[in-house]
Residue, then its C-alpha position, 0 to 999 in steps of 0.5 A: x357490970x351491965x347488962x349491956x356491957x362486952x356487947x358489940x356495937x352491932x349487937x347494941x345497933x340491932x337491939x335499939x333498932x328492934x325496940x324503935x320499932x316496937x316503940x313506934x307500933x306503940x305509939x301508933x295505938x297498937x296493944x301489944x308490939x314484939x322487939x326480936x333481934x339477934x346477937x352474938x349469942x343467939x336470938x332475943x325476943x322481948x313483947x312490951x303492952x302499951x302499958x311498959x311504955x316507960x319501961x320501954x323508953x328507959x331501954x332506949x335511953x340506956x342503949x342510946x347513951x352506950x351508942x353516945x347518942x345523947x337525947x336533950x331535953x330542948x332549953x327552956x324559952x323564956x319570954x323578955x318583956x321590955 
């Protein structure tokens, strides 16, 4: 069983939107950013450094797969010479 299995939808929307947003403040150079969001059995609240960034991203990815939005690596370009 995962750790987001049994949630509901809102509960998971709330939790990919709180850690955007600590991803975001991240990336914008702060040091430290806080994800607080509340679900079904109370309020969560979780601080990451700049240096959980990875960390960071792997949450996101596992919640954005559970939403079914499905991030893709974009298709390699490839050159043709003739």
């Amino acid at each position: 069983m995962g750790a987001y299995d049994g949630r509901s939808r809102a509960d998971l929307q709330a939790q990919l939107t709180a850690l955007l947003s600590a991803y975001d403040q991240l990336m914008a150079g702060q040091q430290v950013a806080q994800a607080s969001y509340s679900q079904s059995d109370g309020a969560k609240s979780v601080t990451y450094r700049a240096t959980d960034l990875g960390l960071l991203d792997g949450a996101i990815s596992i919640l954005q797969q559970k939403l079914g939005i499905i991030r893709r690596a974009r298709r390699q370009i490839r050159f043709v010479y003739s």
